[in-house]
Structures are given as C-alpha cells and as structure tokens.
GUTI-716568 format. One record per atom (N, C-alpha, C, CB): residue in one letter; x, y, z. Coordinates in steps of 0.2 Angstrom, whole numbers, plus 5000, padded with zeros to 4 digits. Each point is the difference from the previous one (the first is absolute). Glycine has a CB too. Layout:
BEGIN
aXYZ...
END
This chain:
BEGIN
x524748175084x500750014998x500150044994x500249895006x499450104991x500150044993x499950055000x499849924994x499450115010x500050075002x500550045001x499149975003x501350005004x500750035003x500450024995x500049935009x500150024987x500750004994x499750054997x500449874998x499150155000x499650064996x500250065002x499049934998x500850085009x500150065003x500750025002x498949975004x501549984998x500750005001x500550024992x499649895012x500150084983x500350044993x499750054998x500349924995x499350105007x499450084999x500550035003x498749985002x501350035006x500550035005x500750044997x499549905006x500950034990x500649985000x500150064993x500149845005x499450154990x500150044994x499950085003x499549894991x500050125013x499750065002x500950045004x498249945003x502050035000x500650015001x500850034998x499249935002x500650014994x500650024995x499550074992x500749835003x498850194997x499850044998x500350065003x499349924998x500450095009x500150065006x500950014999x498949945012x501350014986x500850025000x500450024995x499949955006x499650024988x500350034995x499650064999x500449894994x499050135007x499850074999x500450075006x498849914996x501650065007x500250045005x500650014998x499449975008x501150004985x500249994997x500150054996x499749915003x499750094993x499850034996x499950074999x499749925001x500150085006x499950105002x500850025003x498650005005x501649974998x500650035000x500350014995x499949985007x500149994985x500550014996x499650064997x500749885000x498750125000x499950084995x499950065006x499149934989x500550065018x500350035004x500650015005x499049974997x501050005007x500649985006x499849985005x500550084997x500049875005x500049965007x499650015005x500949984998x499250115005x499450015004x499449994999x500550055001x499149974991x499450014998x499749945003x500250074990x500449885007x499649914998x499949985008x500849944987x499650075017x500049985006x499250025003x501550015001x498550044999x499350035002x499349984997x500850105002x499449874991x499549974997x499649945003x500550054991x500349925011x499749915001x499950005011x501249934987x499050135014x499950035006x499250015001x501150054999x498749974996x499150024999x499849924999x500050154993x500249825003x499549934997x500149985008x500249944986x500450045017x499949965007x499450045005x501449954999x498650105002x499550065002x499249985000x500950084994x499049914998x499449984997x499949935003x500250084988x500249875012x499849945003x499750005006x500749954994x499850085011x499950025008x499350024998x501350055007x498550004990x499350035003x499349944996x500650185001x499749764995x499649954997x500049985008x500449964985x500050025019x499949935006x499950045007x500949914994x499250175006x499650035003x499350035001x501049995000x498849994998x499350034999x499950064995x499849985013x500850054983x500050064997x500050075003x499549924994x500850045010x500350075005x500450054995x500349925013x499750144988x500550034997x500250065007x499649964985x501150045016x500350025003x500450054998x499849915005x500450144998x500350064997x500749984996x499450075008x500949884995x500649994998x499849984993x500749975011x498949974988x499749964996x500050074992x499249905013x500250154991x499950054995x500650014996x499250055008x501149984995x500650064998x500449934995x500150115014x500049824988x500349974995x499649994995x500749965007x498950044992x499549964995x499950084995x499249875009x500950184994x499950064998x500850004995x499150075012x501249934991x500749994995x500149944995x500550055009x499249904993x499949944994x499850054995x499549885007x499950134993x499650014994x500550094995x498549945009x501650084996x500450054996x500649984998x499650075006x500949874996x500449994997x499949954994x500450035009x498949944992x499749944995x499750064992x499449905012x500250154992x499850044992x500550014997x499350065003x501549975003x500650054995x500449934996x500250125009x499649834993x500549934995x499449994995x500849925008x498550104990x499849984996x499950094996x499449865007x500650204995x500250044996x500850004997x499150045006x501249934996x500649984997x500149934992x500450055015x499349934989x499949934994x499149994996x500949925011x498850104991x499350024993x500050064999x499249935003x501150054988x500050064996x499350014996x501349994998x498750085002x499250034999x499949984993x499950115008x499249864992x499849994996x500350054993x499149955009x500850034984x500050064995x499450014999x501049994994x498950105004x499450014999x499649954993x500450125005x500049844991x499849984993x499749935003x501050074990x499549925016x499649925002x499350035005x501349915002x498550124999x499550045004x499550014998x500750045003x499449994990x499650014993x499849934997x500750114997x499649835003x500049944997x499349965005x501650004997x498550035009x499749965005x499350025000x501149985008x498950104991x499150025001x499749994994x500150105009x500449864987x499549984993x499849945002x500750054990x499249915016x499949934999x499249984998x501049995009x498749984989x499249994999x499649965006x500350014986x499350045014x499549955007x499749954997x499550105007x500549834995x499349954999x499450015003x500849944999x498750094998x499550025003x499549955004x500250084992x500049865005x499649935004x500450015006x499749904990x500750115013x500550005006x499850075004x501049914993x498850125003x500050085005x499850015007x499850054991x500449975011x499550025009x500049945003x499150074998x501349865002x500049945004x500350015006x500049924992x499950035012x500450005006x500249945001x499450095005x501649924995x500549934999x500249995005x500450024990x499549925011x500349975009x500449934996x498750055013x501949944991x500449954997x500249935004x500650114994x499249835005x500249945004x500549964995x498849985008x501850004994x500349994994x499749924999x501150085002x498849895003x499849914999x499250005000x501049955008x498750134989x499149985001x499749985005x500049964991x499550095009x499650025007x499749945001x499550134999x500649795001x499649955000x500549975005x499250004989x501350025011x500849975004x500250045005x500649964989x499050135012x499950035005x500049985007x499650044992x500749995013x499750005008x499350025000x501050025005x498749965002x499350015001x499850104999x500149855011x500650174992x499950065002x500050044992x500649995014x500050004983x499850044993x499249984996x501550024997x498349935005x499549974994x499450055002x500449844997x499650175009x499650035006x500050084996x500449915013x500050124987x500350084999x500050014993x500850025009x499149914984x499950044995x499449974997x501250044999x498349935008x499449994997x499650085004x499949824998x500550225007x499750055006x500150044990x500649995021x499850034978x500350024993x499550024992x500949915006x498950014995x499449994995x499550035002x500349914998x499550085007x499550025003x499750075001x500549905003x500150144997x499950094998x500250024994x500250045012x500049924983x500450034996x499650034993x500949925006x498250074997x499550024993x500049984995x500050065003x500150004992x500149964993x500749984999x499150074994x501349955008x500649984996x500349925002x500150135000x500349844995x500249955001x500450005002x499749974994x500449975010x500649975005x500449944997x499550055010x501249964988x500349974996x500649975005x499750064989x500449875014x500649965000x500550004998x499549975001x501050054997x500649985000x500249955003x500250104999x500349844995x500249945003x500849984996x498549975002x501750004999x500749964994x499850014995x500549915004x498750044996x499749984994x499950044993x499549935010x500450144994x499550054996x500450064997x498949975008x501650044998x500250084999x500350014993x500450015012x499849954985x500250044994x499250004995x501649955002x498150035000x499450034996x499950075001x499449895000x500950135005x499750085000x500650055001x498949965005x501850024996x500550055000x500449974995x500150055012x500649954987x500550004998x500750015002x499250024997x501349925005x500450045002x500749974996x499250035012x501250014989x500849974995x500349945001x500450115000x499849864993x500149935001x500549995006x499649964988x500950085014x500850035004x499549965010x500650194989x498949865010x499750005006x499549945000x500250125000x499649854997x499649925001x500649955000x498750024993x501949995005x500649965001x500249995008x500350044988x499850035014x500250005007x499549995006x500850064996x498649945000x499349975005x500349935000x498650084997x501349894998x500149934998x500849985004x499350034986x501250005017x500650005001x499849985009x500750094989x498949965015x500050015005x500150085002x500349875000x500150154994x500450065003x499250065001x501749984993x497950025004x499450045001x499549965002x500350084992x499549935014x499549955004x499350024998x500850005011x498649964989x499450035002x499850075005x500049894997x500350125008x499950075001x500350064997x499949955009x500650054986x500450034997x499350004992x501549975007x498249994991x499950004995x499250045002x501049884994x499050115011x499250045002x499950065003x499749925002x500950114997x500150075000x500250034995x500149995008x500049954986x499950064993x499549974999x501150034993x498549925006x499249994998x499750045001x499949905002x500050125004x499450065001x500350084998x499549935012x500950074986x500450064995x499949994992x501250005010x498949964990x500049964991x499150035000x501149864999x498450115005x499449974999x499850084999x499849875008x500350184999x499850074999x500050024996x500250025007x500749984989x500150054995x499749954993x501350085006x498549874995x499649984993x499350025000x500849904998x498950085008x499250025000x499850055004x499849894997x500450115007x499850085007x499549915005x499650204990x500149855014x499549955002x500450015009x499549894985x500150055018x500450005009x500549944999x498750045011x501849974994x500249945002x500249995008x500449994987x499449955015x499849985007x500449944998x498850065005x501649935003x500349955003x499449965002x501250055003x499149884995x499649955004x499850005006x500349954993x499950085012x499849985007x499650095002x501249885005x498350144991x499750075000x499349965004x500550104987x499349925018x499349985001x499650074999x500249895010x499450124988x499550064998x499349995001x500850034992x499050025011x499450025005x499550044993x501050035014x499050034981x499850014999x500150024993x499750015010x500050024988x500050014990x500750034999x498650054997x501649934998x500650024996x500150044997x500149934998x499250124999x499950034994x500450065001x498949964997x501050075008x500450065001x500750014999x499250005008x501249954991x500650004997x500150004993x500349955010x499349994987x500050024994x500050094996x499549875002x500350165003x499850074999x500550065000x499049955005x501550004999x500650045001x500350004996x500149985008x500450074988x500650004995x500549945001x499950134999x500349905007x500649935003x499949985006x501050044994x498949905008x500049995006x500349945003x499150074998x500949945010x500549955004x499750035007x501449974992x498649975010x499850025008x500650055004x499449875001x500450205001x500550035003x499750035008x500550034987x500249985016x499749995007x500350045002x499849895001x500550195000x500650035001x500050025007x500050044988x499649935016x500250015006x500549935003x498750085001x501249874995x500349925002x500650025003x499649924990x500650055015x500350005005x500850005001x499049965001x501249984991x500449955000x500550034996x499349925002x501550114998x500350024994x500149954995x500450095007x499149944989x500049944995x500150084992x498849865010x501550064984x500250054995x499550024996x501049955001x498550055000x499450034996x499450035007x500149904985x500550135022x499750045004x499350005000x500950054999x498749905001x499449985000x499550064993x500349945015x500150064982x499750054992x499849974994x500850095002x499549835000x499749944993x500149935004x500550084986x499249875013x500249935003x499849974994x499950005013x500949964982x499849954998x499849944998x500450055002x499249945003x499449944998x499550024999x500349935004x499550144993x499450024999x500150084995x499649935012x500350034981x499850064994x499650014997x500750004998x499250064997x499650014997x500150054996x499549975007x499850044988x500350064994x499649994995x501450005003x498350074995x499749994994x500449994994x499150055006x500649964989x500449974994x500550074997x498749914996x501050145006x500650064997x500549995006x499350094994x500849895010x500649985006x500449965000x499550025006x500449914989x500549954998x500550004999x499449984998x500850095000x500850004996x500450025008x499750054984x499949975020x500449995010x500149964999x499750055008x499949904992x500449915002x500249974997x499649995007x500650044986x500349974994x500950035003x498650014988x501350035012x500550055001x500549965007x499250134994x500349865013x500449975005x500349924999x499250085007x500149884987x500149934999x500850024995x498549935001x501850124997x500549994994x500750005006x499350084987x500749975018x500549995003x500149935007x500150164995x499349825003x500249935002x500349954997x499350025004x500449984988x500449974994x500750015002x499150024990x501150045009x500750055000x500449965006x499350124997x500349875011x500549965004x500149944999x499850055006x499749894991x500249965000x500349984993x499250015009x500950034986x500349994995x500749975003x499250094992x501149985012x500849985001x500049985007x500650084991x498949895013x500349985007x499749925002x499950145005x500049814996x500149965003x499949985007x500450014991x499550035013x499650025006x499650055003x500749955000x499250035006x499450095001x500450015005x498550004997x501850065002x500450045004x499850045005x500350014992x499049985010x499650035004x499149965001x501050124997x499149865009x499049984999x499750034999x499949955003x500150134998x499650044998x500150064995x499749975009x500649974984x500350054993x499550024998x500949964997x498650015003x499250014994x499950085004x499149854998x500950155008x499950055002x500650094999x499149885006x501550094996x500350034996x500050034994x500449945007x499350014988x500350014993x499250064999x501049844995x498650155008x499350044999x500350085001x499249895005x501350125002x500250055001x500350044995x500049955011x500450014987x500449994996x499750044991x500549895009x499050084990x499650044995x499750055001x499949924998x499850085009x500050055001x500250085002x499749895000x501050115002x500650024996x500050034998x500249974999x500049994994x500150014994x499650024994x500749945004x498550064998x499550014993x499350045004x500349874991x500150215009x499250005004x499450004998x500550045005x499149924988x499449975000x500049955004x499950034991x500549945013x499949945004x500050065005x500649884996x499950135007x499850045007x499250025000x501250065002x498749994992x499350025002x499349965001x500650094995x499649855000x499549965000x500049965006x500150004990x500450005015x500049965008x499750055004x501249914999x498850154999x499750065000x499350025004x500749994990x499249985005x499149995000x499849935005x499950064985x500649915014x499449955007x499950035006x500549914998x498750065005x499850055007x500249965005x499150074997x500849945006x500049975010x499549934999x499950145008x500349784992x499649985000x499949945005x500150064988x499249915014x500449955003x500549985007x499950024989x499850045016x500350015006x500649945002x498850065004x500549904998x500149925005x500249964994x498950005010x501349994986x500149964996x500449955005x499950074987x500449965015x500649925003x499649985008x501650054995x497949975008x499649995005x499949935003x499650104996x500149884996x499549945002x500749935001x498550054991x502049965007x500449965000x500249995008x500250024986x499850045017x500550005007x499549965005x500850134999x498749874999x499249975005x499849934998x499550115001x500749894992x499949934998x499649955003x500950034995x499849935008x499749955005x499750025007x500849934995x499250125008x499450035004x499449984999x500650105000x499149905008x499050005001x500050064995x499649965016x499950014980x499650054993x499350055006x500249884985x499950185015x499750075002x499950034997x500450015006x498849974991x499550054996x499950105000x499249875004x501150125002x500250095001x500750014995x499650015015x500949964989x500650024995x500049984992x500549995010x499149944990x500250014992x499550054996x500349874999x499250165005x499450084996x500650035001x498550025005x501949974999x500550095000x500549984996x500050045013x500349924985x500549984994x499850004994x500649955007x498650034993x500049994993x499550104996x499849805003x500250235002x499650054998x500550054994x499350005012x501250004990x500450044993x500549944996x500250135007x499849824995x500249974996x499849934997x500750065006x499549944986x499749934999x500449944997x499150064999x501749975002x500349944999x500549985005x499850014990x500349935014x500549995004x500449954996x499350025011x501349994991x500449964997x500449955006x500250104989x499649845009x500349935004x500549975001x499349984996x500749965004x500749954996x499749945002x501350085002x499149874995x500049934998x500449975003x499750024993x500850025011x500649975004x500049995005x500550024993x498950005011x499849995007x499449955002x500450115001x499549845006x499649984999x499550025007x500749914993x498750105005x499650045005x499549935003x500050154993x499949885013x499349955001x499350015000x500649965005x498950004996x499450024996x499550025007x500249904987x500150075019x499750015005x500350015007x499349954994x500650095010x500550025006x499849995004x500550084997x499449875009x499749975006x499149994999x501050085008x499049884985x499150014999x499950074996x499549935012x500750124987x499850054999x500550024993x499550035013x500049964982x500350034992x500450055000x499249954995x501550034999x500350064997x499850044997x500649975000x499750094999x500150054991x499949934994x501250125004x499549854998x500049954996x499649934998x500950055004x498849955003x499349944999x499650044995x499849935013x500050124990x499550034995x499950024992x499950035010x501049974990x500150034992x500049924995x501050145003x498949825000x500149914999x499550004999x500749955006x498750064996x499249995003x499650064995x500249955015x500450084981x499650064996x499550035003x500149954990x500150065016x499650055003x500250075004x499549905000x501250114995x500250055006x499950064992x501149925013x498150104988x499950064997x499850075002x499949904994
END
C-alpha cells in the first residue's frame, strides 16, 4: 500500500510539473511551441510502452520538441562571461584523485541490486591501475562542493537524487578529469583507452532514436583529461544557473539540453565534444536480450567492438528460460565474459 501511495505522489507531482513547464514555455515562447512540447513528452512515453517504436509521426514531433526546447533555453541561459570562464580553468587538480573512475550509489553499493553490484565489480575488474571510487550521501561532499542554496533544496525535495547526479558527475570531471560511469555499465574489457581520450562519452551517431545529443554524447558516460575540466566545469555552472532560479525540471532531458546549450555558446565546448570518436556500437544490445537463452555466438558478436553495455535496475530478468540459462543467469554467475 505504501508502495502505491509512493508511486501515485510521484505520478501526481510529475504531472503537475508537465503543466507547469508547459506553462512555462509558453510564456517566454507561445502557446503553440508549449503545446508541441508536451505533445513530444506524451510521444516519448508511447514509444516507453511500445517497444521503442519510433514512427514517423512520432519523429517529426519529438523533432520539434527539441527545437522548441533549445530555442527556450537559448532564450533563458545567459552565456557564461569570459572572466567566469577564466575563474574556472584556474581550478587546481588533486593529484591523489586524478585518472579515477566515479560511479555513484547514493545508499552505497552494499544496499545495491544484484544487477549493479554485478556491473561495478565487471568495472573493477577492467579498470587497471586506476581507482574506482563510490559515490554515496555519506561521502560526496568529501570530494565536490556544492552551494549551501542547492543542498537546501536537495534537503526540501525540490532537487531529487537524480538531479543532484547530474551535477556530481559534472562537478567530479571539472574538479579532477578521470571517467565517469553510471552504475548499471557492465564492461567486457579494459578502460584504458578512454583515459587516453581528451573528452570522452560513448557516441554512437548512427543511433536510431531522435534523441537530443543525436547519439554524439550520452550522459551516463564521461570523461576527460585534466586540461578538459573547465568543459564540465563550464556545463556543471549552467546547471547551477537553472537551478538557482527554477524549482522544477522543465524538461527530463535538460542535462542534455543545457550540454547543447554550452555547446552553443563556447566553442571550446563544441570543439572539445568534437574530438569524441565513434564508440561503443552495441552499447544498448545486451540490454534488449537480457532475459533471453544466452548464445555464445551472439554475445562474441556484441562484445567484439564493444566493451560497455549499459543496463538498468528497473527491470526484472530471469536467470533461466525452459532449463536453459539467460544473458542474465550468466552475468549473475560472472560468467558472461
């Protein structure tokens, strides 16, 4: 019962969000714009409960979402100044922290599902010399920083844990460089090669889906050496910047927006998203097979150019299909290598 009641005020708030953000766009846009925006979320859910169908109609709205989403956030995020810009590539590296690889559980990997504890020991496991650090409640402020304004409204409700883990891994970059991986990454092979990169993020530009970083960067996966920091110093400030004067997320895909958005506006960012290559074909592969009979052919063919799949936690798979093991039995059984 209480679950329900949980889900049912989740719902209720998510709602009244959708409406005030539609709201919203129409008063800096117009009633058209907004309509077409909230047009696109309902869009986005259809292709959640249909298999991810995307349908032309589907296209062509979600294609106008995003154009009317950039032009309200080129209207409302005023560009960095060059002196705050200058402020930011002065920040000092902690060299005990350099080159890690940060993956975040807010309640500690020990309070984990079966499946992430699984994907960031697969993690450990290729990650070599470098350390792999936790993020937890307990700890984060041993290693970022953030304004007392903004641990108030974590503290309120009004900035959730997913809000707050999309400036962590922003905050983390532009202080130390190093990777950062979402907890549900399962990884196949060595890491090092990204450290090697200037800036990196799994990019995929053939992906399928009109999506707002057109498969050219995906958010749960950065990187960046130490002269690159001040990119995701620069993107973590116009997150500060929204949430300073807003009290809701106006969009579920503002992180990604507001990236665009820097992008934009500073072309050291453009060029730096620049330089990412092609990485990472299949990353979303292993997840559509998951609970599938596990086939030693297909997983050699998914895992050859790729070595991270990215999961989730919010499905339940099984471990065996008529006697005959999953993807999923096997990644359980640490044997799907």
């Amino acid at each position: 019962m209480a679950s329900k009641h949980m889900n049912l005020k989740r719902v209720t708030k998510r709602v009244k969000e959708e409406f005030g953000s539609t709201i919203e766009i129409a008063r800096v846009l117009n009633v058209r714009d907004a309509v077409s925006t909230f047009r696109g979320k309902v869009d986005i859910q259809l292709m959640v409960h249909n298999g991810h169908k995307e349908w032309g109609w589907i296209r062509k709205h979600l294609l106008k979402k995003h154009e009317v989403m950039n032009l309200y956030f080129d209207k409302t995020c005023p560009k960095l100044s060059d002196e705050r810009i200058r402020q930011l590539e002065k920040i000092e590296l902690n060299e005990e922290y350099k080159d890690c690889i940060w993956i975040c559980w807010w309640q500690g990997i020990d309070q984990a599902p079966s499946i992430v504890k699984k994907c960031v020991d697969s993690i450990r496991k290729h990650a070599g010399n470098h350390k792999v650090i936790i993020i937890t409640d307990k700890n984060y402020k041993d290693y970022v920083d953030f304004p007392e304004w903004l641990l108030e409204k974590k503290d309120k409700g009004i900035i959730t844990k997913t809000h707050m883990s999309d400036l962590l891994r922003l905050k983390l970059l532009g202080q130390y460089g190093g990777i950062w991986l979402d907890s549900t990454f399962y990884c196949t092979d060595s890491l090092e090669a990204y450290f090697e990169r200037p800036v990196w993020s799994i990019k995929r530009p053939d992906y399928r889906h009109t999506s707002v970083a057109c498969g050219y960067f995906a958010n749960y996966s950065f990187g960046c050496q130490k002269e690159y920091r001040v990119v995701f110093n620069i993107i973590a400030e116009y997150l500060l910047m929204y949430w300073k004067t807003n009290d809701y997320m106006i969009d579920y895909l503002f992180l990604d927006y507001l990236i665009v958005q820097a992008q934009r506006k500073h072309r050291m960012v453009k060029e730096a998203f620049d330089l990412i290559e092609p990485n990472n074909p299949e990353c979303d592969e292993l997840l559509k097979i998951l609970g599938n009979k596990y086939e030693e052919k297909v997983w050699n063919r998914m895992k050859k150019e790729t070595a991270l799949f990215k999961l989730t936690w919010k499905a339940n798979f099984p471990k065996e299909i008529s006697g005959d093991e999953t993807f999923y039995g096997k990644l359980i059984a640490r044997e799907l290598i």
